[in-house]
N, C-alpha and C positions, 0 to 999 in steps of 0.2 A: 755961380752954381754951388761951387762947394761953400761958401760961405753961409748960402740960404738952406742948406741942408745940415751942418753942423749947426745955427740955428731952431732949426725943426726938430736936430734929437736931442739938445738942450732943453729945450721948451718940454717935449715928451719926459725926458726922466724928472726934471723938475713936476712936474705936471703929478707923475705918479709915483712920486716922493709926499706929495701933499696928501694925497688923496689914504684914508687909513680905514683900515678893514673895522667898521663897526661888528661885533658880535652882540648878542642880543642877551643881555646880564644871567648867570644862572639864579635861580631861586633858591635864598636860602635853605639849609637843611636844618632842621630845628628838633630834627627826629636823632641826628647823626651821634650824640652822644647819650640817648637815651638806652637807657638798661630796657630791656624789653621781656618778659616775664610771663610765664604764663601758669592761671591758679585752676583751670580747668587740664590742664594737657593738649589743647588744642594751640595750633599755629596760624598765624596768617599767612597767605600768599604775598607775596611782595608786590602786589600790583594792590593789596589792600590797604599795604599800611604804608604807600606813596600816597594810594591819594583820602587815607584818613590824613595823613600829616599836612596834606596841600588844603585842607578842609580845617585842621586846627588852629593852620597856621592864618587862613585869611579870617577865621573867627576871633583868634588873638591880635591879630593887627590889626582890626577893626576897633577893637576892644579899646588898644593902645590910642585908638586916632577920634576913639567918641561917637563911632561910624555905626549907630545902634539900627538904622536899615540893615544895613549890611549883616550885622550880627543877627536880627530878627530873622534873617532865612536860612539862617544855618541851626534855630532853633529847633527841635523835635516840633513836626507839625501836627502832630496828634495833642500833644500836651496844650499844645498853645489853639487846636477846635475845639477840645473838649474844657477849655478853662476861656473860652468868646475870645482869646487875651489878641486884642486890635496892635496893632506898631505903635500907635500916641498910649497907648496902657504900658506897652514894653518900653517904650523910652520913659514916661513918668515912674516906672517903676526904680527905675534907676537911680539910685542915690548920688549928689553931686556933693557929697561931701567925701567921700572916697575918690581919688585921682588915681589910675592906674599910673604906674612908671615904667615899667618894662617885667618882661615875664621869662622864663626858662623853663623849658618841657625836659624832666628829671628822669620820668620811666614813663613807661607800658603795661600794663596787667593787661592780658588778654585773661579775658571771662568767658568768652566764649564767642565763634568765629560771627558773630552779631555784635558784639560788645565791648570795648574795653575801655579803661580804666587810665586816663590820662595824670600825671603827677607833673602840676607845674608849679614851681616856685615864680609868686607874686611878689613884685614891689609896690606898695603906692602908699602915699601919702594922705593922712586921715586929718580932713582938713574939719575939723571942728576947734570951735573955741574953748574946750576944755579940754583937749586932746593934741592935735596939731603936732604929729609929729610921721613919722618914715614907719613904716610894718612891710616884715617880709611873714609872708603867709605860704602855706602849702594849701592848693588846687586840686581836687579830686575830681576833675570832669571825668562825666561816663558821655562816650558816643554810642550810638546804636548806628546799623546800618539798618536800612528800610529803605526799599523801590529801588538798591545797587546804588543809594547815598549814603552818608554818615554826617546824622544831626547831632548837635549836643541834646544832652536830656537835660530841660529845664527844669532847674527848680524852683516853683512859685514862694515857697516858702523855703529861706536858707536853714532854718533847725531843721529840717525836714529833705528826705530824700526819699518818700516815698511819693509814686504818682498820685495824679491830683483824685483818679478815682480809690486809689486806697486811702487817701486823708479823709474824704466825706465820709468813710466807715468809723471813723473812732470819734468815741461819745467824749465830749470834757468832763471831766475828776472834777469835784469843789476842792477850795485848800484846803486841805487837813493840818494848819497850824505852822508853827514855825520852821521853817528851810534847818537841816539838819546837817552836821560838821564834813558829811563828806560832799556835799555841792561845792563846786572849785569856786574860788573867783573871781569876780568879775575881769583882774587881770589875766588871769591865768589861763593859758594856752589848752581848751579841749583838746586839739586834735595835732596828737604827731607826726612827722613824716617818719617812715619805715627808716630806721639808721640806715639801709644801705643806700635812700636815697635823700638822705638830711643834707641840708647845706653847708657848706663847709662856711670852718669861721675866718 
């Protein structure tokens, strides 16, 4: 009897010695060392800017993994009825000569409690035959929230950040001759990041 019973609470602790408490992994925070800024004076509630961050963040990781469904519904749905723009247009639109590598969300501009102003630093790889080389670029995603979500606002055209009914308003210029000494060049970086959120070297 005692033998079958010292037995049984062997068996038991071994038993629940094996056995290990899964918890269920927390979700990145990708917001957590983001400077967060505001150029209106307005603030967000923190129940906005959890779940702009959880919306950033599966539009970035989508991004990372080539998951352009995924990214396609997280695009402003207005921009993408009023421009027909189908999923097979938003995925061909996509350039496969650019590789995303990994990204980092640097600040916040809140615009206004609808809008703000994402700063992510991009890595990817610019895979052309005259080029072929590594670029870290600065990200100026704008989200809006609409219907208590928050889309990115696509931009159909990258020189361009106005909506697609304010592009159909402006007429084309003919060239007027030769490009003039202050157009930068073609290497040369238009768009800075704010020094307080430039990358470090």
């Amino acid at each position: 009897m005692k033998v079958t019973v010292f037995i049984f609470i062997t068996m038991l602790f071994l038993f629940s010695c094996s056995v290990k408490q899964v918890a269920a992994p927390e979700a990145e925070r990708i917001f957590k060392d983001a400077e967060i800024r505001s150029s209106s004076g307005d603030n967000l509630p923190l129940e906005d800017i959890i779940a702009l961050e959880k919306r950033v963040k599966t539009y970035w990781d989508a991004r990372m993994d080539g998951d352009a469904a995924k990214m396609y519904k997280l695009e402003d749905p207005d921009i993408i009825k009023e421009a027909e723009l189908t999923l097979t247009g938003y995925i061909q639109s996509k350039s496969p000569a650019v590789v995303d590598r990994k990204y980092e969300v640097k600040g916040l501009e809140i615009v206004n409690p609808e809008k703000v102003r994402v700063f992510i630093i991009l890595e990817a790889f610019v895979n052309l035959p005259q080029v072929m080389k590594e670029e870290k670029v600065v990200i100026r995603d704008i989200w809006q929230k609409k219907q208590g979500e928050w889309y990115r606002w696509l931009v159909l055209n990258p020189f361009s950040t106005l909506p697609v009914s304010e592009q159909k308003k402006i007429e084309a210029k003919p060239y007027e001759g030769p490009l003039g000494s202050g157009v930068p060049k073609s290497d040369t970086k238009i768009e800075n990041p704010p020094p307080e959120i430039a990358p470090s070297k």
